[in-house]
N, C-alpha and C positions, 0 to 999 in steps of 0.2 A: 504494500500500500504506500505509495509516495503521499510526500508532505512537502508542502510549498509554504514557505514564509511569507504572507502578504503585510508588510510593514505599514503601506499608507492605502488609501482610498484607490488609488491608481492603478498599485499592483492589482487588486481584485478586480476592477473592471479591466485590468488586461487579459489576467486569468481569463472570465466569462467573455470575453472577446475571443480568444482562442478555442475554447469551447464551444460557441455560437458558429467558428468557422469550420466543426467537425461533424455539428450535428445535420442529423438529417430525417425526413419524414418516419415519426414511428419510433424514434428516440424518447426516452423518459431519463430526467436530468433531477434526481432529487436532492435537494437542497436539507441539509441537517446541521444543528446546533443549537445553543439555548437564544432566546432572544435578544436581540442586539447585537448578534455575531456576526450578521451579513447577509443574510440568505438574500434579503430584500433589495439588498446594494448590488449584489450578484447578478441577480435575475435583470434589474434595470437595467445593468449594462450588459448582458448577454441579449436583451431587446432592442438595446437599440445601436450595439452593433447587427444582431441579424437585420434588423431593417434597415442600416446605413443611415438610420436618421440620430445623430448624436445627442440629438435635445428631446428628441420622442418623450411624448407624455407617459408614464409608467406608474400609473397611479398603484398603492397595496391592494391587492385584491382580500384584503381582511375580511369587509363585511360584504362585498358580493362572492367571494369566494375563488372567481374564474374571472380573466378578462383575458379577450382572447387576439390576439394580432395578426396581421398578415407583413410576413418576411420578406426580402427580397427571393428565398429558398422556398421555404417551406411557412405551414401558419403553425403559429404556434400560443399556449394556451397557458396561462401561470394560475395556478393552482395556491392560495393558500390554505391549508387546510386546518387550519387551527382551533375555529369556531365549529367543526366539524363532529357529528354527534359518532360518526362510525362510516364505517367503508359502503353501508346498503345506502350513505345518503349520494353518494358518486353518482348513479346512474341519472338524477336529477339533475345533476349537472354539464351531464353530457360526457361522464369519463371513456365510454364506451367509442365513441365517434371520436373525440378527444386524442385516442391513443392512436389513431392511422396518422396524426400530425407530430409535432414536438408539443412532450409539457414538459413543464418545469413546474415543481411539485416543493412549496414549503412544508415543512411540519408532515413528511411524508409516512411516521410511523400510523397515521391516520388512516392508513391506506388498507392494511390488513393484509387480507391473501392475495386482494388485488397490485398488491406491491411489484413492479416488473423485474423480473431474475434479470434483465437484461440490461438495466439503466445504469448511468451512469451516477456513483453519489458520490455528494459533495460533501465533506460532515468540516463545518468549522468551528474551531474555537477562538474564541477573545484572546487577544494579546492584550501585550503593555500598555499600550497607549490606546484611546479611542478608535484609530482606524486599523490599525495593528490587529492581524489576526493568524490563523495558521489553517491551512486548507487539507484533508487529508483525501484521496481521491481514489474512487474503486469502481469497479466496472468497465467498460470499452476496451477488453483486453489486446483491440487492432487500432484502437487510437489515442490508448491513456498514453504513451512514448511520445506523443506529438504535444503533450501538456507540460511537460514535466521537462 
């Protein structure tokens, strides 16, 4: 399992810039760690590098849950899962149509058996400082080499 030192705001959204240039339709990219870690900072910029738009709006999908994008690649679907009562509430939200795209999945232990063996996750912890964090990365065993 590689670990990547993200020191400032920067390094993270390079990271999920890098990641955004591997993913592709049908990918699940889950995002793990306690809050305030990043997951949210991540996802922003894996969005709007996929869509080339630097300023793209990226609002938390906390209290809708899903907000869903179209990429220059692929569309793709951010998932918070947090307010989440269990895995049977996904179908309401379209996880089923959801997975032929990219999601990116916060708070993904929410997911249950629906969890994908194939994703790619993210699990970060807080560093020293506010933006300072540590990324631990697993899954994509033909493109985690290209992250790291």
């Amino acid at each position: 399992m590689p670990s990547i030192d993200l020191p400032t705001l920067a390094a993270t959204e390079s990271l999920a810039a890098r990641v955004a240039g591997l993913a592709r339709a049908g990918d699940a990219i889950l995002l793990e760690g306690p809050l305030g870690a990043g997951k949210s900072a991540f996802a922003r910029a894996f969005l709007r590098a996929a869509s080339g738009d630097p300023v793209l709006d990226v609002p938390s999908p906390s209290y809708t849950l899903v907000q869903s994008y179209d990429t220059r690649h692929f569309r793709a679907h951010h998932f918070d899962l947090w307010r989440l009562d269990g895995p049977q509430a996904l179908a309401e939200l379209g996880w089923d149509d959801a997975r032929a795209d990219v999601v990116l999945v916060e708070w993904p232990d929410r997911l249950g058996a629906l969890r994908p063996d194939d994703a790619l996750t993210v699990t970060f912890a807080p560093g020293a400082t506010q933006d300072a964090r540590r990324a631990t990365l697993t899954g994509w065993p033909d493109r985690i080499g290209a992250l790291c």
